[in-house]
C-alpha positions in Angstrom: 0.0 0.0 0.0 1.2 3.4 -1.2 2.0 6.0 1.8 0.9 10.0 1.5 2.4 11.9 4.5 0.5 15.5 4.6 2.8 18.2 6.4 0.9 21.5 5.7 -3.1 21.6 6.1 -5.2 20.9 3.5 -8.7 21.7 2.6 -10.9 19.0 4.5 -12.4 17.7 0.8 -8.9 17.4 0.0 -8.2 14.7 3.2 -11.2 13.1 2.6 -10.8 12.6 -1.2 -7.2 10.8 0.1 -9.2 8.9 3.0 -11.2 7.8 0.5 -8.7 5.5 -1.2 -8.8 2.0 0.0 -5.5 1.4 -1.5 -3.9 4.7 -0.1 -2.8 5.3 3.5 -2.4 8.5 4.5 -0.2 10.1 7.7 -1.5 13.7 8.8 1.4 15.6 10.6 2.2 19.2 10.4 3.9 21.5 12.0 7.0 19.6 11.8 10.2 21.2 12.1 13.6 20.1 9.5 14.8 17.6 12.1 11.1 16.0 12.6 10.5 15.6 8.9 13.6 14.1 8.2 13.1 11.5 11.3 9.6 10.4 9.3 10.1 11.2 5.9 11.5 8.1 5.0 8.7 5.4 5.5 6.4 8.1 2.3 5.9 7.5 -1.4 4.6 11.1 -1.6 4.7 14.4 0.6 1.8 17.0 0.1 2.5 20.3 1.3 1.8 24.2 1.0 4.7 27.0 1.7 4.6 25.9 5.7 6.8 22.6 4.8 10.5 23.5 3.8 12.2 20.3 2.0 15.5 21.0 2.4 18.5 19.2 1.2 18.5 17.3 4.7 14.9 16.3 4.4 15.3 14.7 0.6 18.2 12.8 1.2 16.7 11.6 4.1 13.0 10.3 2.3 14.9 7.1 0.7 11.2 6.1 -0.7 9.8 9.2 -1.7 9.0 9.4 -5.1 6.1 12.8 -5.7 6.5 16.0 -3.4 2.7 17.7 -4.2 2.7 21.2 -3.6 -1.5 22.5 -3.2 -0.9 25.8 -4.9 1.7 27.5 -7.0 5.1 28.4 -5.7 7.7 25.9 -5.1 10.3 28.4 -3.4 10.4 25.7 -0.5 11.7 23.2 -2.2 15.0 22.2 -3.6 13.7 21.3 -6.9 17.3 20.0 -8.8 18.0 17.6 -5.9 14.8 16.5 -6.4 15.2 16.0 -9.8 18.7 14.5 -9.2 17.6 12.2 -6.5 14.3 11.4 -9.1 11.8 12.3 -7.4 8.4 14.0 -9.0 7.8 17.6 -8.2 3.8 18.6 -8.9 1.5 21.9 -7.8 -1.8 22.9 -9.2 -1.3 26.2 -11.6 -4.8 26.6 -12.6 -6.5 25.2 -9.5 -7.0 29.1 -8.5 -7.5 30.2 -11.8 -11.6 31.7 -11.1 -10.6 32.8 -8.4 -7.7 35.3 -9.4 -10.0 36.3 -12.7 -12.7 37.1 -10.6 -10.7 39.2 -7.9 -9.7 41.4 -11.5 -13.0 41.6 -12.4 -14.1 42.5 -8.9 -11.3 45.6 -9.2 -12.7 46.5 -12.7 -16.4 47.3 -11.1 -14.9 48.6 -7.9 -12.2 51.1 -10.0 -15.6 51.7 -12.3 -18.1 52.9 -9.1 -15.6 54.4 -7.0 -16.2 51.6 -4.2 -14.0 52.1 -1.9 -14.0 56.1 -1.7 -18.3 55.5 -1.7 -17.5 53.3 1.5 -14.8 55.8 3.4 -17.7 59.1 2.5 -20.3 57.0 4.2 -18.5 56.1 7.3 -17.7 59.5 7.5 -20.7 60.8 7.4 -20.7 62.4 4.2 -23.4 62.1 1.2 -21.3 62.1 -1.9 -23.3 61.5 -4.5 -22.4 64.3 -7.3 -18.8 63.3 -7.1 -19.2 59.9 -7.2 -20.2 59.5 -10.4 -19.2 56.3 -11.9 -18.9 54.6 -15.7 -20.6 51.8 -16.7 -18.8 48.4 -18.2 -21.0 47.5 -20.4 -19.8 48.1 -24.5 -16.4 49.4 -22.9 -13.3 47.9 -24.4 -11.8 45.2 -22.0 -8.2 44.6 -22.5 -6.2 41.4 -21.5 -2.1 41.4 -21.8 -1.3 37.5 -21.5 -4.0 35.1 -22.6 -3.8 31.7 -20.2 -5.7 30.2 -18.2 -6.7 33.6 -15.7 -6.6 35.8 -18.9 -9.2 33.5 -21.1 -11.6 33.2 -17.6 -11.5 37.8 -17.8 -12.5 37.3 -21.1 -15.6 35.1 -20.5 -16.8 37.0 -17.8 -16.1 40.6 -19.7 -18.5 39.2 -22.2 -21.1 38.8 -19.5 -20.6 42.1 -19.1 -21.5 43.4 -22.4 -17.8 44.3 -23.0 -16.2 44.1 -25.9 -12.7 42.1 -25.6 -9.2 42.4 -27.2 -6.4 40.4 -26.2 -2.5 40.4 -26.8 -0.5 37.7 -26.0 2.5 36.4 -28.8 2.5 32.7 -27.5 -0.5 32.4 -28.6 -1.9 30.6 -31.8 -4.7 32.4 -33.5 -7.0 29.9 -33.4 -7.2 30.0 -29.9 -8.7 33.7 -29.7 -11.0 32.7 -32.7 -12.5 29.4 -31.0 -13.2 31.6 -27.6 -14.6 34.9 -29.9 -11.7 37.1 -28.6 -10.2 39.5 -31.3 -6.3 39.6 -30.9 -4.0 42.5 -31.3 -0.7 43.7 -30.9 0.8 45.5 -28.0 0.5 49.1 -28.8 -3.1 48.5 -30.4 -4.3 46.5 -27.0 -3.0 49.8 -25.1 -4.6 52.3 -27.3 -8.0 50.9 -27.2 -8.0 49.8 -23.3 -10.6 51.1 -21.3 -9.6 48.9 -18.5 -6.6 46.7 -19.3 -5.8 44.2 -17.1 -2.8 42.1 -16.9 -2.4 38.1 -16.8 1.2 37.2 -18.0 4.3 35.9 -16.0 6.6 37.5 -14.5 10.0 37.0 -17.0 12.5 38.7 -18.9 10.6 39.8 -21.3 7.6 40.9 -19.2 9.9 42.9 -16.3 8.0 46.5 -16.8 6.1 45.7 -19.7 3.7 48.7 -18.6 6.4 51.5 -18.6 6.1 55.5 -18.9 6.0 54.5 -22.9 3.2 52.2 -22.5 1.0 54.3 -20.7 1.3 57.5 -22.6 -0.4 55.4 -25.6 -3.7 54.8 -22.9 -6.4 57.0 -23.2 -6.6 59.2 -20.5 -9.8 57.8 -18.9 -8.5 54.3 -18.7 -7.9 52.3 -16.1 -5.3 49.3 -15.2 -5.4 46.4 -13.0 -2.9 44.2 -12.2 -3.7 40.8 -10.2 -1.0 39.0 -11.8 2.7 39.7 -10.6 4.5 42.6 -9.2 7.3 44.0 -11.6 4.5 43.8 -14.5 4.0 47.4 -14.2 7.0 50.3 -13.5 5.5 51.5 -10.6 7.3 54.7 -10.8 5.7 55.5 -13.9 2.5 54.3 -12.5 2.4 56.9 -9.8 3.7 59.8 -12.6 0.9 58.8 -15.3 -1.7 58.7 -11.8 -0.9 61.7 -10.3 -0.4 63.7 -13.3 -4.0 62.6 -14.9 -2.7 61.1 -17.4 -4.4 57.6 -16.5 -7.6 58.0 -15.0 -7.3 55.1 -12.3 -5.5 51.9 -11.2 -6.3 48.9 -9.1 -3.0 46.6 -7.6 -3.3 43.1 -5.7 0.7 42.1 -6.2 3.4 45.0 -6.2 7.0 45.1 -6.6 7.9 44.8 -3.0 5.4 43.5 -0.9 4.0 45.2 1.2 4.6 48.2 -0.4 4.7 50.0 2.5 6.8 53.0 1.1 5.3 53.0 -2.3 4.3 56.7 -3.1 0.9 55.2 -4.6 -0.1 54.4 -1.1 -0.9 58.5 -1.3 -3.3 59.4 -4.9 -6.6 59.0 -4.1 -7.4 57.0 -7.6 -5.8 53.8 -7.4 -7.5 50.7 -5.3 -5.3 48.4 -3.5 -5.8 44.7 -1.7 -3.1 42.7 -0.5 -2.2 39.7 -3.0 -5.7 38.4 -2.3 -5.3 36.4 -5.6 -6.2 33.0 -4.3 -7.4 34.1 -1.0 -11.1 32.1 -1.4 -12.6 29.4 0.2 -13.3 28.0 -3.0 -9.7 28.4 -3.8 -8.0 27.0 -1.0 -10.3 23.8 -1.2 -9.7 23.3 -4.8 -6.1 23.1 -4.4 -6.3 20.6 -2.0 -8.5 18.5 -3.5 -6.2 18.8 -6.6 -2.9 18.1 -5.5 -4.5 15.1 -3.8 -6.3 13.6 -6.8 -2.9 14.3 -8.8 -0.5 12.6 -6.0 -2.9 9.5 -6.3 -2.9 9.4 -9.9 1.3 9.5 -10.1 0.9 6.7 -7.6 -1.5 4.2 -9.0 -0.1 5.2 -13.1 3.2 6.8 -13.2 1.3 9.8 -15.0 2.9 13.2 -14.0 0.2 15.9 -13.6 1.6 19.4 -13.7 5.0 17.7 -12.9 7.7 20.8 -13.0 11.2 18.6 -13.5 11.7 15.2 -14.7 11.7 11.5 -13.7 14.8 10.1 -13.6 16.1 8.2 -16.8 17.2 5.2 -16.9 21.2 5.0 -17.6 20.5 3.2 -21.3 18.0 5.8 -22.3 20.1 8.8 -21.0 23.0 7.6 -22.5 20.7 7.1 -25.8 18.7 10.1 -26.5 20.4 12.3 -23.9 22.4 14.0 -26.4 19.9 14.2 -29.5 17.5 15.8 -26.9 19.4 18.6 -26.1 20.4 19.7 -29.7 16.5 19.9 -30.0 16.3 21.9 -27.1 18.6 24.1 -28.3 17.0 23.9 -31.7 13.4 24.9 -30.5 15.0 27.8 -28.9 16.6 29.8 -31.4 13.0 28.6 -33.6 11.0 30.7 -31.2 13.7 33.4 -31.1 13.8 33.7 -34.8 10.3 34.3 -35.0 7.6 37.1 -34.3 4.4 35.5 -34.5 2.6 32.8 -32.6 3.5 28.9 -33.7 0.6 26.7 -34.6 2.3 23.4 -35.7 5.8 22.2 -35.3 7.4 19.7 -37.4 10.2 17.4 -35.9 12.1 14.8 -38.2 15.2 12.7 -37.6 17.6 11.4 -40.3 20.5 8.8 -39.7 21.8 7.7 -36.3 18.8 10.6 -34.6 16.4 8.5 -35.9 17.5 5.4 -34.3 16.5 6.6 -31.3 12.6 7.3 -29.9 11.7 10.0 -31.8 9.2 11.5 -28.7 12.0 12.5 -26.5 13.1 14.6 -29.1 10.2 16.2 -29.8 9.1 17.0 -26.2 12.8 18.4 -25.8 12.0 20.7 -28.9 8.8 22.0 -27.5 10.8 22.5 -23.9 13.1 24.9 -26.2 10.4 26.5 -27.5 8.4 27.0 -24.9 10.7 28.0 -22.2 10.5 31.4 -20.9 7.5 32.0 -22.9 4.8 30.6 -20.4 4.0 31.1 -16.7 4.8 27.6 -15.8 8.1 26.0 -15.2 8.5 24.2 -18.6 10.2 20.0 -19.1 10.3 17.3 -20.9 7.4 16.0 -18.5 4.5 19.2 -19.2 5.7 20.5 -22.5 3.4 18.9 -24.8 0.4 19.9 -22.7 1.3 23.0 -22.3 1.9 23.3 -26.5 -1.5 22.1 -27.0 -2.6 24.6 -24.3 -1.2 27.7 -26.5 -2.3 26.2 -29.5 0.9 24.3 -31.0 0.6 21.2 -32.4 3.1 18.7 -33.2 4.1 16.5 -36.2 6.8 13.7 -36.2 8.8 11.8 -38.4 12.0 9.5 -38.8 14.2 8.5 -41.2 17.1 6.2 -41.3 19.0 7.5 -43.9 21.1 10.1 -43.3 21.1 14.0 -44.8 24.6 15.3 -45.3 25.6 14.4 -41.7 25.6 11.2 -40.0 23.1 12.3 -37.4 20.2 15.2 -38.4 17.5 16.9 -36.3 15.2 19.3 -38.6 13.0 21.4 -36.7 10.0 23.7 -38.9 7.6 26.3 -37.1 4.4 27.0 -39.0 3.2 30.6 -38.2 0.3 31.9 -40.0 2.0 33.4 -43.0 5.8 32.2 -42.2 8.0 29.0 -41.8 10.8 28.5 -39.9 13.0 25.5 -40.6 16.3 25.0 -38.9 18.9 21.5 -38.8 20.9 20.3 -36.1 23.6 17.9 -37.1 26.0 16.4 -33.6 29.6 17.0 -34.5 31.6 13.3 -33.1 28.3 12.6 -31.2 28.3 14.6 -28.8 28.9 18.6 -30.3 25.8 20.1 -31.3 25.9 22.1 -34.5 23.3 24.7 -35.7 23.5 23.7 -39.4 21.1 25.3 -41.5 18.4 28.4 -41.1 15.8 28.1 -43.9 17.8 28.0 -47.5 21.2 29.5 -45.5 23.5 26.6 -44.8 25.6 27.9 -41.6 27.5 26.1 -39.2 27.2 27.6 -35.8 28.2 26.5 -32.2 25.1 27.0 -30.4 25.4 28.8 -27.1 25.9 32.2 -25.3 24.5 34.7 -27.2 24.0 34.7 -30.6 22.9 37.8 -32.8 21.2 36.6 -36.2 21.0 39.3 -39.1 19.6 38.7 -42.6 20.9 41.4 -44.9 21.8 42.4 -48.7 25.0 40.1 -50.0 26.9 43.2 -51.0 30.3 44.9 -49.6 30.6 46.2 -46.1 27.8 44.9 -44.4 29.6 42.9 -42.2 32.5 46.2 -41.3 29.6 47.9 -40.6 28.1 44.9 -37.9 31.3 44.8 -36.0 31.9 48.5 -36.0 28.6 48.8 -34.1 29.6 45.9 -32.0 32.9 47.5 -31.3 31.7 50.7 -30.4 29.6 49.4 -27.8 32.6 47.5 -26.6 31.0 43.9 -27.4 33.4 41.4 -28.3 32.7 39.0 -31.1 34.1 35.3 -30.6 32.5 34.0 -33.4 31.1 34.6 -36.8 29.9 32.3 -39.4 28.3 34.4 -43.1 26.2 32.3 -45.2 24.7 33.6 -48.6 21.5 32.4 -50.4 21.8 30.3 -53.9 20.3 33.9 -55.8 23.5 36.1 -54.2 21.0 38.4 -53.5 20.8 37.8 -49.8 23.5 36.7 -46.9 23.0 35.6 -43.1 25.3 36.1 -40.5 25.6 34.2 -36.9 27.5 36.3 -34.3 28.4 34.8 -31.2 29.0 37.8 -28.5 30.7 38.1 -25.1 27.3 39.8 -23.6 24.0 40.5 -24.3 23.2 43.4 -25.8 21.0 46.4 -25.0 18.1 47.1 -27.4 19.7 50.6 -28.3 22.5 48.6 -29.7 20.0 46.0 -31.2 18.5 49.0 -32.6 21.4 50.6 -34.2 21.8 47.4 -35.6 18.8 47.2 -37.4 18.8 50.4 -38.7 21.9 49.9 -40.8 20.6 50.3 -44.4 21.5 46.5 -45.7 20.5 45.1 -42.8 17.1 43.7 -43.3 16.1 42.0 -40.2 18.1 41.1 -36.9 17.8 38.7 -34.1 19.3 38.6 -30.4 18.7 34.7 -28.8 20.5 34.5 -25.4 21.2 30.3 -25.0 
């Protein structure tokens, strides 16, 4: 019989769901200290916890037959997630188990930002009848604007159409047949901005996303809009916030996360027009209960079938299939991320086909670790070889396979092609002595790169002094060049070049780049 020991308190429908389970036993002990855990630990299959329970190095070395950690809820901060993975043991939470719950707290900020709620409430504790100045705006036919389009984002939209609003949604990652099936018209960034009324924001915190609302982004809103952000702090530059608030440039705001919480010395604690509650996200009954129940029915599903529910690292291999695929499965990894840095609209369909000694290997492994390239970074959750393909059919991607045993030039071949809706990627992978991966070919340019660091792509005229004119712009800006491979196109008419760079570069030196006159499109992908 199986063993579940629960270390954090869960939702009683989540205990009794597990009591439930003749062939399930289940140990109910919280509270327990580093010391206690790892005294006990070690008679469990599976551990279900909340943020309470830290699993330290100590603690995992110490639960010889543990085999799931469940976390009911998102974050995983209290867990040493790579010795997990090292040590093979499954890490789960429930990402979308509070999914209502956080679109409804946004839409609950909408109405309140839309009434005046809160200053209605202070004027009639104080005694005051404010009627006149508390003149409010109705929802309805008002333009409701979603940056990020998940889970949370695609719940706003359902209940803005209750509303009577009329929805727009930006969110690159996602295939356009997603926004068409739900009745959602997509547009770009600036366009979502322009025509906000109320924009509200539903994307992860990443690179990318860091300050995605600036000063720039709000000077395009129209002055009687109003933004809400239930999502994560560091969405929105908070500085720019308070200037675009207090100046009346944006009519109103309404924050549940902030860049340091609490944000007791935020100067937005002071305007009058901004509505704040404190990262009440999941904070419902409903909520709490339905992440328990969750992570339970997940942990006994890994226990009775092996299957992986919302798993965020990886089982452990087996030496023969490491050894095997290992290699082959990280050039596609590689692969499917300079595919999704190479292109600027969402993927609907990727194609993944092995020639020679790839193909004598499970072609599946290889794909998953393409979509893991491709898909890492660009989606809230923590992205592996376990959850990719659910989360590419979940964003609209789907995938297409195919071997071969002869080979293609080079002894072993991994093609990887992204279907857009009016482009196509295609890129080859060839391992150099079995174990160097090579980027091989973009499109129709045959180009052998080493693929790692930073790599800046350029497509540009075939002519005299282009490339001078690169590394002059590189130089300036002190950026060292380590490597560069030119390729030209069978017409002359067109070259590509692959520059591997000691740093990152800025997007003012991006810029500069593209602005040269030959240069005709160009490409930063940090590996």
């Amino acid at each position: 019989m199986k063993k579940i020991l629960v270390a954090d308190k869960l939702a009683a429908a989540g205990i009794q769901y597990l009591q439930d389970q003749t062939d399930i036993a289940i140990h109910i002990e919280t509270g327990l200290d580093e010391d206690g855990l790892c005294r006990i630990i070690g008679d469990y299959d599976a551990l279900l916890i909340r943020s309470d329970t830290q699993v330290t190095p100590a603690v995992l070395h110490s639960a010889i037959n543990l085999k799931l950690i469940g976390r009911a809820g998102i974050g995983v901060d209290n867990v040493d997630i790579p010795l997990a993975t090292e040590l093979g043991i499954i890490v789960m939470n429930t990402p979308d188990a509070n999914a209502t719950t956080t679109a409804e707290l946004a839409i609950a900020h909408l109405l309140s930002l839309s009434r005046h709620l809160p200053a209605a409430d202070r004027s009639v504790r104080a005694g005051q009848w404010e009627r006149a100045k508390l003149v409010g705006t109705e929802v309805a036919h008002k333009t409701l604007a979603i940056l990020g389009f998940g889970t949370i984002g695609r719940i706003v939209a359902q209940r803005g159409f209750g509303l009577r609003m009329h929805v727009i949604a930006y969110d690159p990652f996602v295939a356009p047949e997603i926004f068409t099936e739900l009745g959602v018209e997509p547009v770009s960034l600036d366009e979502l901005l322009r025509r906000a009324d109320y924009l509200t924001l539903h994307c992860p915190l990443i690179a990318k996303t860091q300050h995605i609302i600036g000063s720039q982004q709000l000077a395009l809103m129209k002055k009687e809009a109003m933004v809400i952000n239930c999502a994560r702090g560091g969405l929105i530059d908070e500085a720019a916030l308070y200037e675009a608030l207090s100046t009346g440039r944006l009519a109103g705001a309404a924050l549940d996360v902030y860049e340091v919480e609490p944000p007791t010395d935020s100067p937005l604690l002071g305007l009058s027009n901004i509505v704040f509650t404190p990262h009440l996200g999941a904070s419902t009954a409903e909520a709490q209960e339905a992440v328990s129940v969750e992570i339970a029915r997940q942990a006994v599903t890994f226990l009775r079938t092996g299957e992986a529910v919302n798993a965020l690292n990886l089982p452990r291999l087996s030496a023969e299939e490491l050894k095997k695929s290992h290699e082959f499965m990280n050039l596609a990894t590689i692969l499917g991320k300079v595919l999704v840095g190479l292109t600027d609209q969402p993927l609907h369909k990727i194609e993944v086909a092995t020639f020679g000694r790839a193909a004598e290997v499970a072609v599946r492994p290889i794909s998953i670790a393409a979509l893991v390239g491709v898909l890492s970074g660009q989606v809230s959750s923590a992205v592996n070889r376990v959850n990719a393909e659910n989360l590419a059919k979940r964003q609209g991607i789907g995938l297409v396979e195919s071997m071969t045993l002869e080979s293609r030039d080079y002894i072993s071949l991994i093609k990887i092609t992204g279907f857009c809706r009016d482009q196509t990627l295609s890129l080859s992978g060839a391992l150099l002595g079995g174990r160097q991966p090579r980027l091989v070919c973009i499109n129709h340019f045959d180009i052998e790169v080493v693929p790692e660091g930073t790599l800046i792509i350029t497509r540009h005229d075939d002519r005299p002094g282009v490339i001078s004119a690169i590394s002059a712009v590189l130089g300036n800006a002190n950026i060292n060049i380590s490597r560069m491979q030119v390729s030209t196109a069978d017409d002359r008419l067109e070259a590509m070049a692959v520059i591997s760079i000691s740093t990152p570069i800025n997007p003012a030196i991006l810029q500069q780049l593209a602005e040269l006159p030959p240069v005709l499109s160009v490409t930063q992908i940090c590996l």
